[in-house]
C-alpha positions as CSV (number, residue, x, y, z in Angstrom):
1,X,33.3,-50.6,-6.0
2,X,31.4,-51.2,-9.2
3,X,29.1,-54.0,-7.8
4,X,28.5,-50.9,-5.0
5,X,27.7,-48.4,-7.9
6,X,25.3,-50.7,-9.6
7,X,23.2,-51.7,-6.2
8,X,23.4,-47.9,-6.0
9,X,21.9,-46.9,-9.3
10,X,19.1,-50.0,-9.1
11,X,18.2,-48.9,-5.5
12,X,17.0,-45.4,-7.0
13,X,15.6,-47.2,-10.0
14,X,13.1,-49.5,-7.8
15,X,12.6,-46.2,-5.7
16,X,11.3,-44.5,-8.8
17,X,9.3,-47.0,-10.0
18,X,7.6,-47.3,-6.3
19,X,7.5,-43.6,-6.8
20,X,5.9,-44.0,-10.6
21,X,2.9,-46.1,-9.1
22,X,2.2,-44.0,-6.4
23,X,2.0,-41.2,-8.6
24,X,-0.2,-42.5,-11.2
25,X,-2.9,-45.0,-9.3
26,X,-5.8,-43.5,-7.7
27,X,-5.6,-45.9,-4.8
28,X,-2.1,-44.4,-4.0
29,X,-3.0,-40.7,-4.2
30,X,-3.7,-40.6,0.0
31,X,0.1,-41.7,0.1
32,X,1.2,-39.7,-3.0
33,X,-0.3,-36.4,-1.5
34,X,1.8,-37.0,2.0
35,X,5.1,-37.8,0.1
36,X,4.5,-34.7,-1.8
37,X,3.9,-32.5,0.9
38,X,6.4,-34.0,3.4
39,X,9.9,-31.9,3.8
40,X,12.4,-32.4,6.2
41,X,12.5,-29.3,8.1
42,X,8.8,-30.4,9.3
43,X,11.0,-32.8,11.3
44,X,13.1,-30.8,12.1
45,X,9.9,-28.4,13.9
46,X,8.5,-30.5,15.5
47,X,11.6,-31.8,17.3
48,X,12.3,-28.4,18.2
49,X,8.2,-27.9,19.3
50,X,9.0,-31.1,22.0
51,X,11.4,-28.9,23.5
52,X,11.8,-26.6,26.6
53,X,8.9,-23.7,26.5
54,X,8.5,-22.1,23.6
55,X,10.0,-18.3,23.6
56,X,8.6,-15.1,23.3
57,X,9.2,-13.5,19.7
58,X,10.6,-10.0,20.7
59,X,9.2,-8.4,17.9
60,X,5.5,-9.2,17.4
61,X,2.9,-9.1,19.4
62,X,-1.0,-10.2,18.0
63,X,-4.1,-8.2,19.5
64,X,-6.8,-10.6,18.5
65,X,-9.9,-9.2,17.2
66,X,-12.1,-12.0,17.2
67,X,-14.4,-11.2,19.5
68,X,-14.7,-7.7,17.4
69,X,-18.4,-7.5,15.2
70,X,-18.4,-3.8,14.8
71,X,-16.3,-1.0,13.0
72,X,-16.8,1.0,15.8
73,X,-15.5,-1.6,18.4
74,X,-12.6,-2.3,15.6
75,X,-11.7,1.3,15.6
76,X,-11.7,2.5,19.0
77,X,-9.5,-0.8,19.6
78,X,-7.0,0.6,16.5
79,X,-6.7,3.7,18.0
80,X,-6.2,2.3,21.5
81,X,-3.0,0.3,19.9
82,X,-1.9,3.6,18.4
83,X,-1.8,5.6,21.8
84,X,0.4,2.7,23.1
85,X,3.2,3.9,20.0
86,X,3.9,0.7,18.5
87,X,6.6,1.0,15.9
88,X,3.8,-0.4,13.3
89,X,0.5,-2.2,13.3
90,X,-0.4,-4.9,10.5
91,X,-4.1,-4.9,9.7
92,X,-5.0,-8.2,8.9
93,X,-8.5,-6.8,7.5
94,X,-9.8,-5.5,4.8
95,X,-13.0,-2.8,5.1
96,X,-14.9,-3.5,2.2
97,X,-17.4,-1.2,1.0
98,X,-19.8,1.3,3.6
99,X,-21.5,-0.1,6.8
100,X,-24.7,1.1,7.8
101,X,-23.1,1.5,10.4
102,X,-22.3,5.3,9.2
103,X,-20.5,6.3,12.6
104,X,-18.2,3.1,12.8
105,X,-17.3,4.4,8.9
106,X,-16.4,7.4,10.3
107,X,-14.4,6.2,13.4
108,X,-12.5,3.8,11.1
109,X,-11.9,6.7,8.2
110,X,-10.6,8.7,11.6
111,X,-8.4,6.8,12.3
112,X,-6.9,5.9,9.1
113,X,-6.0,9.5,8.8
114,X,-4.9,9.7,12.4
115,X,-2.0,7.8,12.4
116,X,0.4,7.1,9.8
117,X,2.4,3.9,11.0
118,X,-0.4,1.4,10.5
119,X,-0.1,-1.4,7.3
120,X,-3.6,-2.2,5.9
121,X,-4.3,-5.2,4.0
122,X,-5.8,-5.3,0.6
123,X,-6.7,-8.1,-2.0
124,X,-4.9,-9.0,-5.2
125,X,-7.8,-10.7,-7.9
126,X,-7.8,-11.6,-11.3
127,X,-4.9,-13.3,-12.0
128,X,-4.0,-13.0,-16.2
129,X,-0.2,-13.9,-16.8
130,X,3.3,-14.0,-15.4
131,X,4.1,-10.0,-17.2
132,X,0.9,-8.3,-15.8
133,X,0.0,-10.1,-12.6
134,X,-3.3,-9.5,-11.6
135,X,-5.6,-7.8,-13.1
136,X,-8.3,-6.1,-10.0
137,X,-8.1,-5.4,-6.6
138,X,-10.1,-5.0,-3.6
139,X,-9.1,-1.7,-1.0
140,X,-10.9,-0.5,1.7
141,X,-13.3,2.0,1.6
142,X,-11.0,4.5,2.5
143,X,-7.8,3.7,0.6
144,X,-8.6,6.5,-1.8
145,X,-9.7,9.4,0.3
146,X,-6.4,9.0,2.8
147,X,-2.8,8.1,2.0
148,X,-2.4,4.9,3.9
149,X,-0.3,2.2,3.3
150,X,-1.1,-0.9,1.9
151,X,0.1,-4.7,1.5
152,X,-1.6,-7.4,-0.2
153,X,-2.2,-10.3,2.0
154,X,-2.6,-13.2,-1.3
155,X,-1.9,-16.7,-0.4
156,X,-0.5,-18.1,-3.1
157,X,-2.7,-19.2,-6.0
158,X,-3.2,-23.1,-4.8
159,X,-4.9,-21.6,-1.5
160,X,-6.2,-25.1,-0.5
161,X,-3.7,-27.3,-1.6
162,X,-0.9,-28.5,0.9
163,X,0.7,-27.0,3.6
164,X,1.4,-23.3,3.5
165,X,5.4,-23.1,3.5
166,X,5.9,-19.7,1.7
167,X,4.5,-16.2,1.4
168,X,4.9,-13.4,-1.3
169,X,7.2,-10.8,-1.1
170,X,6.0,-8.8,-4.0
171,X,3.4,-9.9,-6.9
172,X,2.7,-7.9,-10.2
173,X,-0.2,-6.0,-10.1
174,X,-1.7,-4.4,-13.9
175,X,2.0,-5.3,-14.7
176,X,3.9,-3.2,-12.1
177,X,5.6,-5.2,-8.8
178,X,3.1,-4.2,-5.5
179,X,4.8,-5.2,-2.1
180,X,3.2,-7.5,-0.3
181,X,1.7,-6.9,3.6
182,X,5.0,-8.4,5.0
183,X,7.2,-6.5,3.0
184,X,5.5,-3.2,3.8
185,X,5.4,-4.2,7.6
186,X,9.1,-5.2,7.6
187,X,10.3,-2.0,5.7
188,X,8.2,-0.4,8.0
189,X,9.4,-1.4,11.5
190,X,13.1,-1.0,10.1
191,X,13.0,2.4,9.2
192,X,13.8,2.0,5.4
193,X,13.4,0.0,2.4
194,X,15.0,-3.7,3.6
195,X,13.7,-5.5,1.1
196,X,12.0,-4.1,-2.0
197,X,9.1,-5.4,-3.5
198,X,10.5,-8.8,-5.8
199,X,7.8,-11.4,-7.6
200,X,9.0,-14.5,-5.5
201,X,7.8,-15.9,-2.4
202,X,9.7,-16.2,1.3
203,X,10.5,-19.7,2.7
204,X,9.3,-18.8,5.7
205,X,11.1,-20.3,8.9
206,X,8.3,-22.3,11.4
207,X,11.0,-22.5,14.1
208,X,8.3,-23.0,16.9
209,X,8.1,-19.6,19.0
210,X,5.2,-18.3,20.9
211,X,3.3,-14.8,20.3
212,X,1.9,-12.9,22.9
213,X,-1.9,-12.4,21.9
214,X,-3.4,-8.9,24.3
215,X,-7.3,-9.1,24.0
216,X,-9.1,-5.7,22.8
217,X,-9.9,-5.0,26.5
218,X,-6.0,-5.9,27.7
219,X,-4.4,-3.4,25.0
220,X,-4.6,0.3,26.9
221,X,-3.0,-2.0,29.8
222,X,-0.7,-2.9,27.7
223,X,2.1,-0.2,26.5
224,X,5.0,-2.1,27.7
225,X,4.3,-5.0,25.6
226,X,3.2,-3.3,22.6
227,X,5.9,0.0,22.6
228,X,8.1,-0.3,19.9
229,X,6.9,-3.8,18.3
230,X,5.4,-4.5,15.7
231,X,1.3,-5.5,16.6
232,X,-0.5,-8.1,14.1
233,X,-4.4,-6.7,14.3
234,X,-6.5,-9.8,13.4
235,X,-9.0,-13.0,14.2
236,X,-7.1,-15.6,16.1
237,X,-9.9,-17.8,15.8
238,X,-11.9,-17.1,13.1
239,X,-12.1,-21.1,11.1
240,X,-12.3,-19.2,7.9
241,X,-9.0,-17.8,8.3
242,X,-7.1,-21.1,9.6
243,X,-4.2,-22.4,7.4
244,X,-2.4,-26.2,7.7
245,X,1.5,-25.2,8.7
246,X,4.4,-27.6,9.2
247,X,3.3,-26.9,13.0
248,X,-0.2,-27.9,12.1
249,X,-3.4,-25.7,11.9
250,X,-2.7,-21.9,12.4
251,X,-4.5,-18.7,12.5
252,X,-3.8,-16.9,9.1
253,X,-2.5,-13.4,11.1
254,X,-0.1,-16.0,13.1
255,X,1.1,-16.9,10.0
256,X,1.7,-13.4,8.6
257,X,3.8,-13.2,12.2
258,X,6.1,-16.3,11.4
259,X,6.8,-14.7,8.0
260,X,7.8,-11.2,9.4
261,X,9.7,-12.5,12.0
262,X,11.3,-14.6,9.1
263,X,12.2,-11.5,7.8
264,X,13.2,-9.5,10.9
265,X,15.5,-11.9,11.9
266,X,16.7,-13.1,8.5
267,X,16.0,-16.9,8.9
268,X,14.4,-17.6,5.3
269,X,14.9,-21.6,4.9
270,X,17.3,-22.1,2.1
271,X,18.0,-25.5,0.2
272,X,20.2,-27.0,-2.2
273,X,19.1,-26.9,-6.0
274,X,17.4,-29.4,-7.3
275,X,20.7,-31.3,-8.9
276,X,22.6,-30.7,-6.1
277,X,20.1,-32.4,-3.7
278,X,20.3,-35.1,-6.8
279,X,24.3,-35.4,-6.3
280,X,24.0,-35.1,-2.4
281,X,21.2,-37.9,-2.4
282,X,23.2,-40.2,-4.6
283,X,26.6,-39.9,-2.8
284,X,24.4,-40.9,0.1
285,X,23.4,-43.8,-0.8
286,X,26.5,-44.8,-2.8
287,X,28.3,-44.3,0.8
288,X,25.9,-45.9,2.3
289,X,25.9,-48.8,0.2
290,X,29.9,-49.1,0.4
291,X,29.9,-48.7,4.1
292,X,27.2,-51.8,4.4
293,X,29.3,-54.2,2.2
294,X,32.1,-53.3,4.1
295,X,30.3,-54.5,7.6
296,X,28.7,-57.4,5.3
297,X,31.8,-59.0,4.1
298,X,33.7,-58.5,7.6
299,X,30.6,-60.2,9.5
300,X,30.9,-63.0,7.3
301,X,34.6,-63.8,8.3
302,X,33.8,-64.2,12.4
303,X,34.8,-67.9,13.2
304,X,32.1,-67.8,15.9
305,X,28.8,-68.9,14.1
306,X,26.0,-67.4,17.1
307,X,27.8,-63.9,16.4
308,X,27.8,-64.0,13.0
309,X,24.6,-65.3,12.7
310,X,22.9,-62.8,14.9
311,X,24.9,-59.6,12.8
312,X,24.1,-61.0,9.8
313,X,20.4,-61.2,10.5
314,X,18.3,-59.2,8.6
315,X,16.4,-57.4,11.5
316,X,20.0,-56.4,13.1
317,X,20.9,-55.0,9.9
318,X,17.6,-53.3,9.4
319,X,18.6,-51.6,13.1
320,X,21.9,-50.7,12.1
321,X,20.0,-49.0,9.1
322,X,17.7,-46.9,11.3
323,X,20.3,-45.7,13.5
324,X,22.3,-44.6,10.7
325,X,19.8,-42.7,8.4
326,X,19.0,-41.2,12.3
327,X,22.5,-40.1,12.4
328,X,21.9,-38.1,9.2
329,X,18.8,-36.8,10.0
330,X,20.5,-35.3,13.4
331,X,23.2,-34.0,11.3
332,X,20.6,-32.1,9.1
333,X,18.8,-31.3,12.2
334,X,22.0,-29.4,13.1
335,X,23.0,-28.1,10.1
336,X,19.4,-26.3,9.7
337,X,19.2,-24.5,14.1
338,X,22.8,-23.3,12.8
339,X,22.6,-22.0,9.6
340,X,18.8,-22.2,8.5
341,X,20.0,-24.8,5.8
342,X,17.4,-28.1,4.6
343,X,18.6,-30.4,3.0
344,X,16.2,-33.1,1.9
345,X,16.7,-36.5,2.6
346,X,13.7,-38.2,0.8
347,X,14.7,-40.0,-2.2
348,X,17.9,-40.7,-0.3
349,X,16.0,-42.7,2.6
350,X,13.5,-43.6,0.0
351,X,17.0,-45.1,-2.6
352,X,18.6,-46.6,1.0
353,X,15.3,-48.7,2.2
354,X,15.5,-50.0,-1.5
355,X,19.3,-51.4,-0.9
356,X,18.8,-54.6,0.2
357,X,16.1,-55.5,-2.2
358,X,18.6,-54.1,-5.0
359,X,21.4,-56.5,-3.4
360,X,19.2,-59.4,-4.0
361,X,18.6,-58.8,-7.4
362,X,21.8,-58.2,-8.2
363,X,22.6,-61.4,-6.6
364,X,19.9,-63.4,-8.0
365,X,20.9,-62.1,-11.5
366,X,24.5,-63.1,-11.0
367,X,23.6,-66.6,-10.1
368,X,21.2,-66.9,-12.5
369,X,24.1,-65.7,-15.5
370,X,26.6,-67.9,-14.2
371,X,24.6,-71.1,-14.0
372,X,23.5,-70.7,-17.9
């Protein structure tokens, strides 16, 4: 049991010093950035994304405006979503500033005043500090005339760098907590104030679903599918506005829908604390480790010498290996569909490739003492 607990603690020591390199030399950094990036729920998507056809989220539809280049086209489409009494419409736009276009200005300030369940997006700039937030903002042109409600659509701060896992809930703005576009959308489609505006960001849940996109044209024709949802308004295919997901390259108003339906449905992705995930890892391995000695020590007292020979061999080990860190990774698999619950197996795996290398120094080291 000791012998077990020392391969144990020298598996995650050669792990971290792997770990220490890849960090910290430049010709690692491709490999450093993956292992930094890498969770295990995107595992987890993607075995769910091989499945059956995806399903329809029942909440949220997306009418992309794309195709759109006018304010007047934008607002006649608005209003066309309107007639078809959605419960609420997410803007995914902000109108900057007059057109000279002055009759698109006009239809768009119409029907801003016309209809009082629509969620318009404004911009969060200027970031000073953790107690004030941001310091400016950007509205549209109208935001002051009409009483409209507002969300800010911010990405978090490192825009560009890795995958976009999480969206704000709330974020300080002049020093007062602003609700973010989701949150107003939510507490808009429920009826009441579901979740108040709080400086923290939602795990949002990438379980793969599909979203019903109605083109500009489509929506009048529409009213059964759009009645009572909530409708996304924004570019499906505008490159500017494409984001790297856990499902791979998305449009930024699909995003916005796979946060709100996180939301909706109350699916946030929760996960163990860092020193749990420490104490979960290492009683991992230390089974692991234990369970492998075991199978070791019994191989090596079969009287036939082909079968021990073959289950001794390195490469059947190695398989028994794989098949048993897949066993663990179907049991997170499960534990996440059920209860929306990661648990991250990284340094674990990482620790566990690292046994048999810590087994042989151990050994070597032993040898080595006793032949002094």
């Amino acid at each position: 049991m000791i012998r077990n607990l020392i391969v144990t603690i020298l598996s995650f020591a050669v792990a971290g010093l792997f770990a220490l390199f890849a960090f910290n030399l430049t010709v690692f950094n491709p490999i450093a950035q993956v292992v930094t990036d890498f969770e295990m729920t995107d595992v987890y998507y993607h075995i769910l994304q091989d499945g059956d056809i995806l399903e329809d989220s029942p909440d949220i539809v997306i009418v992309d405006m794309s195709d759109l280049y006018s304010r007047r086209e934008i607002a006649a489409t608005l209003d066309a979503i309107g007639k078809q009494k959605p419960r609420v419409v997410g803007v995914d736009v902000v109108f900057e500033g007059l057109k000279e276009d002055t009759l698109g200005d006009a239809m768009i300030f119409e029907t801003a005043a016309k209809y009082d369940n629509i969620v318009y997006s404004y911009k969060l700039l200027d970031y000073q500090n953790d107690s004030i937030g941001y310091a400016e903002s950007v509205h549209s042109f109208f935001a002051e005339a009409v009483p409209v409600m507002e969300g800010f659509t911010n990405m978090q701060r490192n825009l560009y760098g890795g995958l976009k896992r999480q969206l704000s809930l709330g974020r300080r703005y002049q020093g007062k907590l602003q609700p973010s576009f989701i949150t107003k959308v939510v507490n808009t489609y429920q009826g009441k104030e579901i979740y108040k505006p709080l400086d923290k960001d939602l795990n949002i849940n990438f379980s793969p679903r599909h979203y019903r996109v109605i083109n500009p044209e489509d929506v009048s024709k529409s009213g059964d599918l759009i009645r009572g949802k909530v409708v996304l308004f924004g570019a499906m295919k505008d490159e500017y506005d494409m984001h790297y997901t856990p499902l791979g390259k998305i449009a930024g108003v699909e995003l916005l829908g796979y946060a709100i339906d996180t939301l909706i449905n109350q699916t946030e992705v929760k996960s163990a604390s860092g020193w749990q995930q420490w104490i979960i890892a290492f009683l991992l391995v230390f089974f692991t480790e234990t369970i492998f000695s075991f199978y070791k020590n019994r191989v090596s007292r079969i009287g036939n010498r082909f079968w021990r020979f073959l289950l001794s061999a390195t490469f059947f080990r190695s398989y028994l290996m794989f098949l048993w860190m897949a066993v663990w990774v179907w049991l997170g698999f499960i534990l996440f569909c059920k209860y929306n619950f990661s648990l991250n197996f990284g340094w674990a795996f990482s620790a566990i490739a690292f046994l048999v290398l810590a087994e042989g120094i151990i050994k070597e080291s032993i040898e080595a003492y006793n032949s002094k």
